[in-house]
DOROTOR-828869 format. One line per 10 residues: their letters; for each residue x, y, z of C-alpha. Coordinates in Angstrom, 3 decimals. Last residue first. Example, Ala and Ser with C-alpha at 12.3 -4.5 7.8 and 13.67 -1.06 7.14 Angstrom:
// DOROTOR-828869
SA> 13.670 -1.060 7.140  12.300 -4.500 7.800 .
END
This chain:
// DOROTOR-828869
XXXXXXXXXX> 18.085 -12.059 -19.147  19.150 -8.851 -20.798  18.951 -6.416 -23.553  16.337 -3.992 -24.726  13.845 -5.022 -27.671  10.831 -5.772 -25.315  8.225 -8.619 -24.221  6.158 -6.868 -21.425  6.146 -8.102 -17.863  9.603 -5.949 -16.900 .
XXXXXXXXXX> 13.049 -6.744 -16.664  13.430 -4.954 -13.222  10.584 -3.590 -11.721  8.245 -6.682 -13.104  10.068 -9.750 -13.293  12.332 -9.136 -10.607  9.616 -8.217 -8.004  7.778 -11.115 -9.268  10.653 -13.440 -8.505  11.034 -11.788 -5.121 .
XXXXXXXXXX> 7.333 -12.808 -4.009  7.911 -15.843 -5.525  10.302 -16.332 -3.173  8.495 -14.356 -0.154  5.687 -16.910 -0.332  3.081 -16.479 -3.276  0.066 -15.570 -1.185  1.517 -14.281 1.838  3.173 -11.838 -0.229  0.701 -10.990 -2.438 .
XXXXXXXXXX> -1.876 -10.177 -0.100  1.361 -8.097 2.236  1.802 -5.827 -1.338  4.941 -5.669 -2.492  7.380 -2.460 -1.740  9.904 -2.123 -4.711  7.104 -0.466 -6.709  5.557 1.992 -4.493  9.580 3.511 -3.549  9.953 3.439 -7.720 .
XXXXXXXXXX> 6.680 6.051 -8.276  7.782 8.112 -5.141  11.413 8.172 -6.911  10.183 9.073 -10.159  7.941 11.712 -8.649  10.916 13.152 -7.063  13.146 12.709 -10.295  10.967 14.783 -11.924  8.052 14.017 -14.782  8.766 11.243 -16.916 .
XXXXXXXXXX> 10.735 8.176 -17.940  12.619 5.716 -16.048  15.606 4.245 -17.405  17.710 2.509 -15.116  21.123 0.408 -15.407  23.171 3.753 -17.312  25.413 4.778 -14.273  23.943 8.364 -14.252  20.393 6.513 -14.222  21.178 3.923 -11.645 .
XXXXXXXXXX> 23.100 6.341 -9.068  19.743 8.423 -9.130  17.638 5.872 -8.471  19.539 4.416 -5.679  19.756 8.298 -4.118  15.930 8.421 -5.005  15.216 5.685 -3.392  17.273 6.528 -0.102  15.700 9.534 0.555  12.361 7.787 0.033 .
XXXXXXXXXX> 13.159 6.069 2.938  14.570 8.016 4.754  11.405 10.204 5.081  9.645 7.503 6.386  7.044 5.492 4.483  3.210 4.998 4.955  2.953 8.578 4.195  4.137 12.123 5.378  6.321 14.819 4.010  4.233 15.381 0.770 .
XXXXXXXXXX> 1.410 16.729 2.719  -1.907 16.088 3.470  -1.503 12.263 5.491  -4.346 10.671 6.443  -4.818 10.578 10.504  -7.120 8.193 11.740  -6.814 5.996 8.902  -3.448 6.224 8.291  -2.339 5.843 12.000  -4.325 2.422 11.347 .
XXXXXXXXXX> -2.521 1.944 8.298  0.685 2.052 9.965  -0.672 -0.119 12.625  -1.438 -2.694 10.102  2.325 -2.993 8.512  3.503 -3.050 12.488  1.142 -6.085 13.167  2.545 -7.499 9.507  6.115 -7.558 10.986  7.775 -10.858 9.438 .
XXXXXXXXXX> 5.778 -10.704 6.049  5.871 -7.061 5.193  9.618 -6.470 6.771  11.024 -9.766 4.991  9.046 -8.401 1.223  10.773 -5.275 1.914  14.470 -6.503 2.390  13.960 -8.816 -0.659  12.624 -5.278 -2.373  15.995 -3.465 -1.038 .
XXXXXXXXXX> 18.235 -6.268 -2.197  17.087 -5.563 -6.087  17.822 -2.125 -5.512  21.501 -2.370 -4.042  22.172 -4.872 -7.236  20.916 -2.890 -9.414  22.533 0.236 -7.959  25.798 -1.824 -8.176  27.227 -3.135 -5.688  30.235 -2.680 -2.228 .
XXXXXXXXXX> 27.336 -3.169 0.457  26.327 -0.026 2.443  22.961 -0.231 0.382  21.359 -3.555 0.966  23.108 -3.589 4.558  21.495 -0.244 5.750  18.308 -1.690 4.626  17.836 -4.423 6.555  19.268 -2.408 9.748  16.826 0.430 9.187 .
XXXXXXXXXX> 13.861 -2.125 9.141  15.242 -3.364 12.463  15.779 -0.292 13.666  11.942 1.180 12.871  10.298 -1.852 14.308  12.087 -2.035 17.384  11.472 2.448 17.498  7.641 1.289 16.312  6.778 -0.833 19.086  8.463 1.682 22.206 .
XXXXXXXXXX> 6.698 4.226 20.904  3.113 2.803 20.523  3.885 1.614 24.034  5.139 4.866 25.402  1.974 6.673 23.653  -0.198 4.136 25.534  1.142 5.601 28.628  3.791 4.896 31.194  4.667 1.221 30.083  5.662 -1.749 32.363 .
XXXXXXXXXX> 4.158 -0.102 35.530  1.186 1.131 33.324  0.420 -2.915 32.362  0.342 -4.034 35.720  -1.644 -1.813 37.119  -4.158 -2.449 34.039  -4.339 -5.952 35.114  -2.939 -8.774 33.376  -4.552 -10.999 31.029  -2.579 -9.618 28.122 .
XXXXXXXXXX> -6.195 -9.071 26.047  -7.574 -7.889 28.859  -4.513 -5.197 29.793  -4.325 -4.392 26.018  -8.228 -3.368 26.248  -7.874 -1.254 29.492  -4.766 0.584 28.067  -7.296 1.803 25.450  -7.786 1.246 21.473  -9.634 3.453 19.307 .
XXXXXXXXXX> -6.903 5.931 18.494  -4.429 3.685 18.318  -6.596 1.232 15.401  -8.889 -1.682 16.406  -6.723 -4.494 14.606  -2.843 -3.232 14.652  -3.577 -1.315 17.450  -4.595 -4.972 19.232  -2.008 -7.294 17.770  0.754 -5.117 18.262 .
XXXXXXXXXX> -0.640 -4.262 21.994  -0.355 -8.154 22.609  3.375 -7.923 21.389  3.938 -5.475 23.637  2.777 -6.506 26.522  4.445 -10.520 25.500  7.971 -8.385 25.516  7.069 -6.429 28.247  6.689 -9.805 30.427  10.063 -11.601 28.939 .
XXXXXXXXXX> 11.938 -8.864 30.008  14.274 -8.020 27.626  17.088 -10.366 26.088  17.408 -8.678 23.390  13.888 -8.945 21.632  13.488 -12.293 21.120  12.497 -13.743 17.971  15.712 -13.376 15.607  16.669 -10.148 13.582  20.129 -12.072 12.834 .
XXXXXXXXXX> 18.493 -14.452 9.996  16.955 -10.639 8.580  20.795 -9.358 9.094  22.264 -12.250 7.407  19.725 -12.083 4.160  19.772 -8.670 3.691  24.236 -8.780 3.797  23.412 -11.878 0.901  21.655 -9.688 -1.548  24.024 -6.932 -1.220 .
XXXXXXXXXX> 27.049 -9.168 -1.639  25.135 -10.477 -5.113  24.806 -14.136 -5.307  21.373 -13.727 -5.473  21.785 -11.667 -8.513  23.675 -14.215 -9.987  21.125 -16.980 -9.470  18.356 -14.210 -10.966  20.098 -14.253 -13.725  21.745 -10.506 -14.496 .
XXXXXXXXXX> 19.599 -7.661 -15.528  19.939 -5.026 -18.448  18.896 -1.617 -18.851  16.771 -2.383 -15.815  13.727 0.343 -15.263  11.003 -2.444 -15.773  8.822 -2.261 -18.975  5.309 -3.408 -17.478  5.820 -2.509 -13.841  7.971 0.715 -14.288 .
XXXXXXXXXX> 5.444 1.550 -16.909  2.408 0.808 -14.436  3.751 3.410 -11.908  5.119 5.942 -14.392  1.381 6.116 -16.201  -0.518 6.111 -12.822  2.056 9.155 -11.741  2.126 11.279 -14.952  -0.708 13.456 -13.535  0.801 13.820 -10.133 .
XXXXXXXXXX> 3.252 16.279 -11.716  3.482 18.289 -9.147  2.005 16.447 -5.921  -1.154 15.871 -4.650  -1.641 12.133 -6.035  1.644 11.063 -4.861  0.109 12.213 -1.451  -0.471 8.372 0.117  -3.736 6.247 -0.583  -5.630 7.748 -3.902 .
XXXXXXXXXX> -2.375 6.364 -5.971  -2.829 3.168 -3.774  -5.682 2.667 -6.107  -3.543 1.858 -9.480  -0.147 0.195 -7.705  -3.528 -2.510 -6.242  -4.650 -2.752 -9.463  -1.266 -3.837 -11.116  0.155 -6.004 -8.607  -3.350 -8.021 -8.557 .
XXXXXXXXXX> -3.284 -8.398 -12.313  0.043 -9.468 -12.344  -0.703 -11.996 -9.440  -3.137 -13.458 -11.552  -0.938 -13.150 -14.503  2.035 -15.191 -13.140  4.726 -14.829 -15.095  6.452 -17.290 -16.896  6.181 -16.085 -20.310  6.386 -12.811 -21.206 .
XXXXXXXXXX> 3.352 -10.466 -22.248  3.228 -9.101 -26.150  2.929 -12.507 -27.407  -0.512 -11.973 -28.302  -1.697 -14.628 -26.571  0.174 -13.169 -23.201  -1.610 -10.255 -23.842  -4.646 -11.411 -24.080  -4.189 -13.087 -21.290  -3.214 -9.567 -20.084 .
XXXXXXXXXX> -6.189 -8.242 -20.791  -8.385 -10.418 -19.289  -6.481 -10.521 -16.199  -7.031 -6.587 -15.631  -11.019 -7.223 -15.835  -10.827 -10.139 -13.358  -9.155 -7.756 -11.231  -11.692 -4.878 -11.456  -14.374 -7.123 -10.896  -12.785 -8.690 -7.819 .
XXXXXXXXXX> -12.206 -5.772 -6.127  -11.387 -7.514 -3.198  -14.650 -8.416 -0.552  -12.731 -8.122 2.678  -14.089 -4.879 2.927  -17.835 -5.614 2.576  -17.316 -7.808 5.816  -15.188 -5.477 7.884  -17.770 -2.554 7.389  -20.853 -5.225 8.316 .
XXXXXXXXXX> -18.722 -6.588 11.141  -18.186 -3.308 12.828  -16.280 -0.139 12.339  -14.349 -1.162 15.789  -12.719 -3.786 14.063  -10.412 -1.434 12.193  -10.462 -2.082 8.692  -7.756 -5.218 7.429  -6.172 -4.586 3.741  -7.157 -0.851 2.698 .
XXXXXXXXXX> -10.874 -0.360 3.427  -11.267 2.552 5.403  -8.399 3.916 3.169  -10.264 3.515 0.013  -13.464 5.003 1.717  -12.027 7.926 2.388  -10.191 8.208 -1.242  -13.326 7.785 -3.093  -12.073 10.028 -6.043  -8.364 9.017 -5.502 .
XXXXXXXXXX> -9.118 5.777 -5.994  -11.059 6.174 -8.897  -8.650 8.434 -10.431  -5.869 5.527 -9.856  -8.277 3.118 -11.209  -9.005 4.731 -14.810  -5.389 5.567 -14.712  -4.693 1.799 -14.744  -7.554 1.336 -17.595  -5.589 3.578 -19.700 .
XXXXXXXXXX> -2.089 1.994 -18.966  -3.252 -1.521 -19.647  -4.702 -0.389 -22.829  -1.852 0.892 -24.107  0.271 -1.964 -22.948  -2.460 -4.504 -24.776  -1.673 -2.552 -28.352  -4.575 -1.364 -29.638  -6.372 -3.504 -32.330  -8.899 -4.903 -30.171 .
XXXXXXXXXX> -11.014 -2.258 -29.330  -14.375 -3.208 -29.891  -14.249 -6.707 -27.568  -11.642 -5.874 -24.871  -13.357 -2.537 -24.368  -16.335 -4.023 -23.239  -14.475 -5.497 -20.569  -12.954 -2.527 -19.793  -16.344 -0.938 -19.249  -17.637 -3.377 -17.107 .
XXXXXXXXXX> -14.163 -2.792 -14.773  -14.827 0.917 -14.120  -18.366 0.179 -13.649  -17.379 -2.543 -11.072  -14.578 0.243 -9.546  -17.770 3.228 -9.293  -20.154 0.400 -7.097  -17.019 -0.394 -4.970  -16.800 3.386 -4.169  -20.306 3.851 -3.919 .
XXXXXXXXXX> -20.628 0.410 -1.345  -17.188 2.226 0.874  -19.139 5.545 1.225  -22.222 4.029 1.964  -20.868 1.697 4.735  -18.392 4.987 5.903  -22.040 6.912 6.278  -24.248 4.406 8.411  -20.213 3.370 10.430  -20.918 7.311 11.394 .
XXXXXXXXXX> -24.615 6.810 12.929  -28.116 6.952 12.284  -27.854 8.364 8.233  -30.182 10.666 7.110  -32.128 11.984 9.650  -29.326 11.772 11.734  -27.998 14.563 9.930  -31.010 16.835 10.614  -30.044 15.930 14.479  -26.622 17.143 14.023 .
XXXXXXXXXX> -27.976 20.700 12.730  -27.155 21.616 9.461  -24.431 23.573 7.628  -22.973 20.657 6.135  -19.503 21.678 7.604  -21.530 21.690 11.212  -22.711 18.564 10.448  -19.923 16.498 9.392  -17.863 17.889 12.234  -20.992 17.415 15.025 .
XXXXXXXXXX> -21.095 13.234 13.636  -17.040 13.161 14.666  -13.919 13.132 12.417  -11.630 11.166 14.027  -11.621 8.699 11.329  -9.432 10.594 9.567  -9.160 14.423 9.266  -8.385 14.835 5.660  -9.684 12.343 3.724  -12.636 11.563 6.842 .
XXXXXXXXXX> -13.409 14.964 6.138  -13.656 15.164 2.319  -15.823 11.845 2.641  -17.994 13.252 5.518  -18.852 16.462 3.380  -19.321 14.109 -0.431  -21.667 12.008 1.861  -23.703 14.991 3.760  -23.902 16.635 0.046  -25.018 13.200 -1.813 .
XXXXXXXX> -27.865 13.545 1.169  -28.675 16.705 1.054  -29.399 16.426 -2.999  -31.075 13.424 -2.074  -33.450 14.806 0.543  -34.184 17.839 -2.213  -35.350 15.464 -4.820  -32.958 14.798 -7.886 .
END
């Protein structure tokens, strides 16, 4: 390799270990001055920051078609391993791939911020179609093995599947002890399901957890209170516009035009863009609190608490997608490097495990592996669909995937239930 392409892979494997780390915040001078070089040597290379996240993001897609070109070939010299097997190796062939590009997997994940540019927003719209396509081959032939169940759909399978594999690289499952059994627990909760047995689905609707989720999301309505009706417009034009350029990238200025009201205007409603980040995400927070507060306060069984949670989920991801977005914005600009942070709070996890927990000593779940915190991160990605999928099936089908997968599980199996 020449000397300008040595420097080069080094300026990209730099800005990809910063933007990791530091987010999008990471300026030009940072990459530079951790290259060792000047900022104009850098510029040499690459003429601006969107130069390096576009390279970053065409690698990383580049590495997930190889990934999926292999598997393919796979499908054709190693057809005597059992599909699951071969699910679960190709899975942890994604998850390492997405933790090996992580910058460029977060700039990427569902919607990038617009300020990246149309190129950026372009390539990342693009789904990793190769990698997909590769998944739904073998799980047709699967299903013609008889090894996958009937009635489920394999498209949406294979979507469920690669997108549990790369958000591996997205939160700090992948940092944690025992991170190596997470891809493996992830797709095994998926294929096999934790349920011991599961009622009908009718009966699990039934179920008084079940129907407290339902009352409280009918209850969360589409006012807020009774409030002003001008702050509530503010702030749903400020969801719309952190949600899309990010909170770092987005100023007073820009809600106020988007509003149509004049800056003025806008700072006597809310103090600072802080107070209107604030003032979003505490609605957002108790109304997600309440939804889940009646899954588990309800007088059920784990199973039962569990299978309300993911209805409660899949109501949150469809009702408050501008919320979902700004999440990922903070994510962006601000990835998380310790097991305390993520796309979900604290309680949240809490919670899982607790669920979890009561399910294993009660005899509903089996989940193998590692410790009961990785089990629990491993369950909290499962019960949470992703917002594609979700829009895409309708939160029904959304639910009856859920049931199918965490709960009875894709693969035909020997243990009990409906």
């Amino acid at each position: 390799m020449s000397t300008d392409g040595a420097r080069l892979n080094e300026i990209l494997q730099t800005a990809a270990t910063l933007f990791a780390s530091a987010g999008l915040r990471a300026s030009l001078k940072e990459i530079a001055d951790a290259c060792g070089i000047l900022p104009g040597s850098l510029y040499h290379h690459f003429e601006s920051k969107e130069a390096i996240v576009l390279e970053l993001v065409r690698r990383y897609r580049e590495d997930l078609d190889r990934l999926a070109a292999v598997a393919i070939d796979d499908l054709h010299t190693d057809s005597k391993r059992p599909v699951e097997d071969r699910v679960i190796a190709f899975g942890r062939e994604i998850a390492a791939c997405g933790v090996r590009h992580r910058a460029a997997l977060l700039l990427t994940l569902y919607d990038p911020p617009a300020v990246l540019g149309d190129e950026l927003a372009q390539l990342a719209s693009q789904t990793p179609v190769a990698i997909e396509a590769a998944m739904l081959e073998l799980l047709r032939e699967g299903r013609a093995a008889g090894a996958i169940r009937a009635g489920i759909d394999l498209g949406l399978l294979s979507d469920r599947l690669c997108q549990s594999m790369l958000h591996v690289g997205v939160g700090v499952s992948h940092m944690t002890p025992g991170s190596e059994k997470v891809p493996e627990i992830r797709l095994r909760i998926l294929l096999q399901g934790i349920a011991s047995r599961t009622p009908s689905n009718a009966a699990l609707d039934r179920s008084s957890s079940f129907q407290a989720v339902d009352k409280v999301v009918a209850e969360w309505g589409d006012d807020d209170g009774g409030e002003d009706g001008r702050n509530v417009h503010l702030r749903a034009v400020a969801r719309r516009e952190f949600g899309r350029r990010g909170f770092e990238s987005t100023t007073m200025r820009d809600i106020a035009g988007a509003a149509e009201v004049s800056t003025g205007t806008l700072y006597r409603s809310f103090r600072s863009k802080d107070d209107l980040l604030a003032s979003i995400m505490r609605s957002y927070t108790e109304k997600v609190k309440s939804a889940w507060d009646a899954a588990l306060n309800a007088d059920c069984s784990a199973l039962e608490k569990l299978d309300a949670l993911m209805w409660a989920n899949i109501h949150v991801t469809e009702r408050f997608s501008d919320e979902f977005r700004i999440q990922l914005a903070w994510l962006r600009q601000s990835p998380p490097s310790t097991p305390d942070l993520g796309l979900s709070f604290g309680w949240h996890l809490r919670h899982v495990k607790a669920v979890m927990t009561e399910g294993e000593k009660s005899g509903e779940f089996h989940i193998e592996g590692a410790t009961a915190d990785v089990r629990a991160r491993c369950l909290q990605e499962a019960i949470v669909f992703p917002p594609n999928i979700v829009r895409a099936a309708g939160h029904r089908a959304a639910q009856g995937l859920a049931r199918e997968t965490v709960l009875r599980g894709a693969v035909t199996r020997p243990r009990g239930g409906t």
